[in-house]
C-alpha positions in Angstrom: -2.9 -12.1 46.9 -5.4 -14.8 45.5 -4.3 -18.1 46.6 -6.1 -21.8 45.0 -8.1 -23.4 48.3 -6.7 -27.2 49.3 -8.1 -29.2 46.8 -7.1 -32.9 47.9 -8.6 -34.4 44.3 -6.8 -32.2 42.1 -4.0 -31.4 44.1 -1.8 -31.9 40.4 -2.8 -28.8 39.2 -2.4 -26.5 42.5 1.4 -25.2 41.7 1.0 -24.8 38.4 -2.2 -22.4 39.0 -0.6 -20.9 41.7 2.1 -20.2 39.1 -0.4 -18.7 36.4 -2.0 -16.8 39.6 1.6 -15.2 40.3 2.5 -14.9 36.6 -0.5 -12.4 36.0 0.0 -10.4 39.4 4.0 -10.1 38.6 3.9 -9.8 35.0 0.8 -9.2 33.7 -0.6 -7.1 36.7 -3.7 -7.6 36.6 -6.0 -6.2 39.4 -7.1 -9.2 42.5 -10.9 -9.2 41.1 -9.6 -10.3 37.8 -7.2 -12.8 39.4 -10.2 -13.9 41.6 -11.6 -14.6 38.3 -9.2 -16.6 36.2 -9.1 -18.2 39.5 -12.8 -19.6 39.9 -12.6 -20.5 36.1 -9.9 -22.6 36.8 -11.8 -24.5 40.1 -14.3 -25.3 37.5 -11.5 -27.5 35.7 -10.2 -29.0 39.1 -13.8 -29.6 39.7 -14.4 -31.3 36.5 -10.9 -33.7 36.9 -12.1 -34.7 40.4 -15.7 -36.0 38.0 -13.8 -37.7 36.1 -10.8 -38.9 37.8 -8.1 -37.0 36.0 -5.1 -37.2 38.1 -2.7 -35.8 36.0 -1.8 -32.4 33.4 -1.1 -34.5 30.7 -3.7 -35.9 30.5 -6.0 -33.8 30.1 -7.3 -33.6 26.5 -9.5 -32.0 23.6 -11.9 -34.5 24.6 -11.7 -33.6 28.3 -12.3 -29.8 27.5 -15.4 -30.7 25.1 -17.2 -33.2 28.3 -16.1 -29.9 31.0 -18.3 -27.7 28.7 -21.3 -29.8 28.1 -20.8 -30.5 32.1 -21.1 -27.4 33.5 -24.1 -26.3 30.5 -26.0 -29.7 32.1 -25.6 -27.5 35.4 -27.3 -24.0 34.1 -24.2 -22.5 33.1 -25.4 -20.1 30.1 -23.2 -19.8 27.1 -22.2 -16.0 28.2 -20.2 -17.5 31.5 -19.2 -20.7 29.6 -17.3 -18.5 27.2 -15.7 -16.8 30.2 -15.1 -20.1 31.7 -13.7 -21.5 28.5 -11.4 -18.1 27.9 -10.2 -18.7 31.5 -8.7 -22.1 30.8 -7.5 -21.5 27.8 -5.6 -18.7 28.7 -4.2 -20.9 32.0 -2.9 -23.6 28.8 -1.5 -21.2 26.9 0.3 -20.0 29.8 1.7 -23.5 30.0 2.3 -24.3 26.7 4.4 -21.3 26.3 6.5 -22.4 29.6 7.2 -26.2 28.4 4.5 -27.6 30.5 2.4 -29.0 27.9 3.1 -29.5 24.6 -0.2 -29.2 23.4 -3.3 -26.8 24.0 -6.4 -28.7 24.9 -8.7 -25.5 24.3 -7.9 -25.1 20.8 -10.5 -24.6 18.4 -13.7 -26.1 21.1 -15.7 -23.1 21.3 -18.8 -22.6 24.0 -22.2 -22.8 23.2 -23.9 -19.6 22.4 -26.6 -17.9 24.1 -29.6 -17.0 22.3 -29.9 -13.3 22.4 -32.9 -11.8 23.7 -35.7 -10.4 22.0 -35.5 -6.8 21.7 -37.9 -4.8 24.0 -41.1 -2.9 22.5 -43.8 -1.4 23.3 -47.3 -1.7 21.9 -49.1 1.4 19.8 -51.2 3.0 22.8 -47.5 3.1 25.0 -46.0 5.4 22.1 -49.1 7.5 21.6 -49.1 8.0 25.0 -45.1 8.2 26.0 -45.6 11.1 22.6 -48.8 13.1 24.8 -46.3 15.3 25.7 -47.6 18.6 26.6 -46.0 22.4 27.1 -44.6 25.0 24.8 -41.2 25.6 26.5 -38.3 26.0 23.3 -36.5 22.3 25.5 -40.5 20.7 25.1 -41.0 21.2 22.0 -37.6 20.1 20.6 -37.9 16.7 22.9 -41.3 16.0 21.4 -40.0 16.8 17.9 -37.1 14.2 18.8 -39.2 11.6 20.1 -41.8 12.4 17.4 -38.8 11.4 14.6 -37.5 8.6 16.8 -40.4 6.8 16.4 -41.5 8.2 13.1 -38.6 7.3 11.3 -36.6 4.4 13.4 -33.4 6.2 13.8 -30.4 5.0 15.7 -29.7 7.5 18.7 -26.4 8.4 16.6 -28.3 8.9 13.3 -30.3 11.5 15.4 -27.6 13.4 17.2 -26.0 14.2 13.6 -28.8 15.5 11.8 -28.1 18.6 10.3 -30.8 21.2 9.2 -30.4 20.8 5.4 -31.3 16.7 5.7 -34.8 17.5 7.3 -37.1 17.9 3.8 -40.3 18.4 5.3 -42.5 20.2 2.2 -40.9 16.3 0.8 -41.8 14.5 4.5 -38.1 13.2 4.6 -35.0 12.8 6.1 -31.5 12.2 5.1 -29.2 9.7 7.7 -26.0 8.8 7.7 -26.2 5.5 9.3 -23.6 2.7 9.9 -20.5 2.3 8.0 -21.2 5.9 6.2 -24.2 4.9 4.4 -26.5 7.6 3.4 -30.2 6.9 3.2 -33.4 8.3 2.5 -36.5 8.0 5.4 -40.1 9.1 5.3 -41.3 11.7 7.6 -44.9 11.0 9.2 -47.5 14.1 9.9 -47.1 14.1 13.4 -43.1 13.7 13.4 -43.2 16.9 10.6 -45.3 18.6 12.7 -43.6 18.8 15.7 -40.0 19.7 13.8 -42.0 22.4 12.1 -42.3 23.9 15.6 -39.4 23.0 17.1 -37.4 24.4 13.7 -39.6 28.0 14.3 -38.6 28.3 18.1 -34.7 27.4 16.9 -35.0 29.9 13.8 -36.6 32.6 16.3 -35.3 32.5 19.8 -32.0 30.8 19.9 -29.8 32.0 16.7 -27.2 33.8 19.0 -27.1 31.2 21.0 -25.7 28.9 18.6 -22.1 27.5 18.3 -20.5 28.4 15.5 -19.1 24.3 14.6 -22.9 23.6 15.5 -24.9 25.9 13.5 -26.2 23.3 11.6 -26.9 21.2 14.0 -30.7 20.0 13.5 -31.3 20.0 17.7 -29.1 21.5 20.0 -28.6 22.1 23.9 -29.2 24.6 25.5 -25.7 25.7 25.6 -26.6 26.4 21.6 -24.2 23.1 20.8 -25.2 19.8 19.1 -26.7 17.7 21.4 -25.4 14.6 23.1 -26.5 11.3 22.8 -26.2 11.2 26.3 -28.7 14.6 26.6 -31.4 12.7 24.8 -31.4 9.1 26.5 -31.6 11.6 29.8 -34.7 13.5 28.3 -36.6 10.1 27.2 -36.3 8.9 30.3 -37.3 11.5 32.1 -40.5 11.3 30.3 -41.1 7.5 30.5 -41.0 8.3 34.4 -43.0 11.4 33.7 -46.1 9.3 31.5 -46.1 6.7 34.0 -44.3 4.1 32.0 -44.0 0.6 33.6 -40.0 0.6 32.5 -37.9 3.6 31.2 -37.8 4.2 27.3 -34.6 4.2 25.6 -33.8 5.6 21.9 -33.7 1.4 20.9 -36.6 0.8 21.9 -38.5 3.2 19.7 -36.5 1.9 17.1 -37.4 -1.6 17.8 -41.3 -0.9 18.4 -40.9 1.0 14.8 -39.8 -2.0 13.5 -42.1 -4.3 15.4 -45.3 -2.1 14.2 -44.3 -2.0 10.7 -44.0 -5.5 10.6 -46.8 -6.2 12.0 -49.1 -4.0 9.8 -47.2 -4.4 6.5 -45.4 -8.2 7.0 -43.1 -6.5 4.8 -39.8 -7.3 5.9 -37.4 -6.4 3.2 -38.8 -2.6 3.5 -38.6 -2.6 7.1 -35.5 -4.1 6.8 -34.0 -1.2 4.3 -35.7 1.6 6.2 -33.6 0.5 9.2 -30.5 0.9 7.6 -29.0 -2.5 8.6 -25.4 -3.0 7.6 -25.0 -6.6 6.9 -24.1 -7.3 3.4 -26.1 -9.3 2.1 -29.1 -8.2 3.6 -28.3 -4.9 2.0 -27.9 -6.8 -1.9 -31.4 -8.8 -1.4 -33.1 -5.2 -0.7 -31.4 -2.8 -3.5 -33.7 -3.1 -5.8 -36.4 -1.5 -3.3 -36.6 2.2 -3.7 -37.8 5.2 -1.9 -41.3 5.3 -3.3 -41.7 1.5 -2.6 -40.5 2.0 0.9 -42.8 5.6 1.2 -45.8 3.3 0.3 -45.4 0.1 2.9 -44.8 3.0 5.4 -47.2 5.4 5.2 -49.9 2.5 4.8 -48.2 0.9 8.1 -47.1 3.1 10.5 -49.8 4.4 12.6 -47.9 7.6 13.6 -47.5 8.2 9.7 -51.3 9.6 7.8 -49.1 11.4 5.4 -51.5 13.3 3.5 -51.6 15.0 0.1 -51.6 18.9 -0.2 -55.0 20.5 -1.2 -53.4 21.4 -4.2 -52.5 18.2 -5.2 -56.1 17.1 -4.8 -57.4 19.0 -7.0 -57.8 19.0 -10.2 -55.6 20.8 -12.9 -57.1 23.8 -14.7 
């Protein structure tokens, strides 16, 4: 049972939290830690009356709600727990508005401050070439280096990965088809070192591990060893393992080769609508300022960026016709 401490200042507000505190054990049921919870967001409000001398419920207004939020951010509170804080004590007024103790909810409409969002991690050039040195021939080698390989190569989200079926791999072409976000089908170059590896990796699948397969996941571009389609889980596991294996300062996720992709582009090409469109990004009107950009446009900026890329013309096509 979570009981509010003796708070002599802002003793007008101890039965009626005490109330809230038994309303969600009784009828709500929430766990204690989530009680504990509402329970510290709402000492934040007694503190903040005892500031300011408010010695009553009633009076405690918009205006009062406002000051408690800029008072607490003056203290270091980021914008993540003032939002919690915020969502605490509005939930404690709504409580009492809808039991006749106020007529009025203070909280409405004030919203916290919002946290900037970090900056997405990244690594430079020589960390993917070297987190990509890996080495062996084992069939589960050569399909993580094929994975990694088209991570990078390509910027995929881990999803867009998993569900890669053999017949969206185009490599004579050096592309690849994803379904990304929202069902939107798109169209990604393939660079050198990302075809080669699939080459490989498609050989040892074609050769060694047909009767393997499962039958819903015979398509499947890259599988488990169980023969199914393989887990987004599975391949978050496998990078990893070889961060820690290539001596990486951090662990690698799937993001961050998407995000170093990104970064790498950007940085060679300053193109940002194409990096923008290979990415796949959802928004609306991102998507409108970017249609008119198509695959050869996009096929250009990236094989003149990416430094995994060097996609190079057949001999045939160098030479000239007869």
């Amino acid at each position: 049972m979570v009981n509010v401490p003796e708070s002599p200042a802002t003793n007008f507000l101890d039965d009626d939290i005490n109330d809230f505190l038994r309303y969600l054990r009784s009828e709500k049921q929430l766990s204690p830690h989530t009680q504990q919870s509402y329970l510290q967001d709402l000492q934040k409000l007694q503190e903040f009356c005892a500031t300011v001398r408010v010695d009553a419920l009633g009076k405690i207004d918009a205006q009062h709600i406002r000051q408690l939020v800029a008072y607490f951010h003056r203290k270091g509170l980021s914008g993540r727990s003032l939002q919690r804080v915020l969502s605490g004590i509005r939930t404690f007024f709504n409580y009492l508005q809808k039991s006749g103790r106020v007529k009025v909810d203070p909280t409405a409409g004030i919203r916290a401050p919002k946290s900037p969002k970090p900056l997405p991690k990244t690594l430079d050039v020589d960390q993917v070439g070297h987190l990509l040195e890996i080495t062996g021939d084992a069939w589960m080698v050569t399909r993580d280096r094929a994975m990694l390989e088209l991570f990078y190569s390509s910027g995929l989200r881990l999803s867009e990965l998993t569900n890669l079926d053999m017949g969206d791999m185009d490599i004579r072409n050096g592309s690849v088809r994803v379904t990304g976000k929202g069902n939107k089908t798109r169209e990604l170059p393939v660079g050198r070192y990302a075809r080669e590896a699939i080459q490989k990796w498609l050989t040892i699948r074609s050769n060694e591990l047909t009767e393997d397969l499962d039958k819903k996941d015979i398509n499947a571009l890259f599988i488990s060893k169980q023969g199914k389609r393989i887990n987004p889980r599975t391949v978050q596991q496998r990078l990893k393992h070889y961060s820690i294996k290539q001596g990486m300062f951090n662990p690698v996720n799937p993001h961050m080769l998407r995000h170093s992709f990104a970064s790498h582009l950007l940085e060679s090409s300053s193109d940002l609508r194409a990096v923008q469109e290979l990415l796949g990004h959802a928004n609306i009107s991102t998507t409108q300022v970017y249609t008119h950009l198509d695959f050869q446009h996009l096929a250009k900026v990236y094989d003149k960026a990416h430094p995994r890329a060097q996609r190079q013309k057949d001999d045939s096509d160098s030479k000239p016709p007869k």
